[in-house]
N, C-alpha and C positions, 0 to 999 in steps of 0.2 A: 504494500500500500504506500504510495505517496506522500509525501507531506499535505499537501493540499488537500487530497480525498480523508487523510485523517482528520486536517484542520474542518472541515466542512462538516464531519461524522459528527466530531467534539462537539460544535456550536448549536447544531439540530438538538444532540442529546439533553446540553444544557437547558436549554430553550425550551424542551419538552419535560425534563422535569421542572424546570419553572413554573407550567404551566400546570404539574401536579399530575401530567397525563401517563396514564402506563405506560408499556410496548402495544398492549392491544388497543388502548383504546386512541391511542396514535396512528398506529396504522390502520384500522378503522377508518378515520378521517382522511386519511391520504391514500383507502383503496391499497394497502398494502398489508401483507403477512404480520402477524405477532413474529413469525421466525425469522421475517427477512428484516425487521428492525433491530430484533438480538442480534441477528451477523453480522450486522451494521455495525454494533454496538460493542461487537468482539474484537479487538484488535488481531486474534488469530485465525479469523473466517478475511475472505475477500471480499464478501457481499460489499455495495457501498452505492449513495444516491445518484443517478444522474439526473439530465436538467429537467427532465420530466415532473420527476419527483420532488425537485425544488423548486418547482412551478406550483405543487400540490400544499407544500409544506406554508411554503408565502402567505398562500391564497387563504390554509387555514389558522395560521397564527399572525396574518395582517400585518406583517415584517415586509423589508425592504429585499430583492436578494443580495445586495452587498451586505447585508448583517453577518451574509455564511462567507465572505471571504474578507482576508485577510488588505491590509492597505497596500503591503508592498509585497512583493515578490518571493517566495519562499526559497530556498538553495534545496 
């Protein structure tokens, strides 16, 4: 995994427990697996969002998508 696709993973999770919401009832909302938010959530699974899903994520927690990236550049 990337840095990028880790930082992106991190921010979602944060942001979803903020909001108090489990893996199901996150993915629920976003039309996605209880399982595929845990692999998400695994550092040692591959699973990980693309823009689809951070189009789904936005739409249900009324964020910006630059909230899930980073300002500058990661190495």
């Amino acid at each position: 995994m990337t840095q990028i696709e880790d930082f992106v993973i991190q921010r979602v999770k944060e942001l979803r427990i903020e909001k108090g919401m489990s893996q199901r009832e996150f993915g629920d909302n976003i039309n996605l697996s209880q399982g595929f938010i845990r692999d998400c959530e695994n550092p040692r699974k591959r699973a990980k969002y693309n823009l689809n899903h951070l189009n789904e994520i936005v739409r249900v927690f009324g964020c910006s998508f630059s909230y899930f990236f980073p300002d500058q550049a990661l190495e």
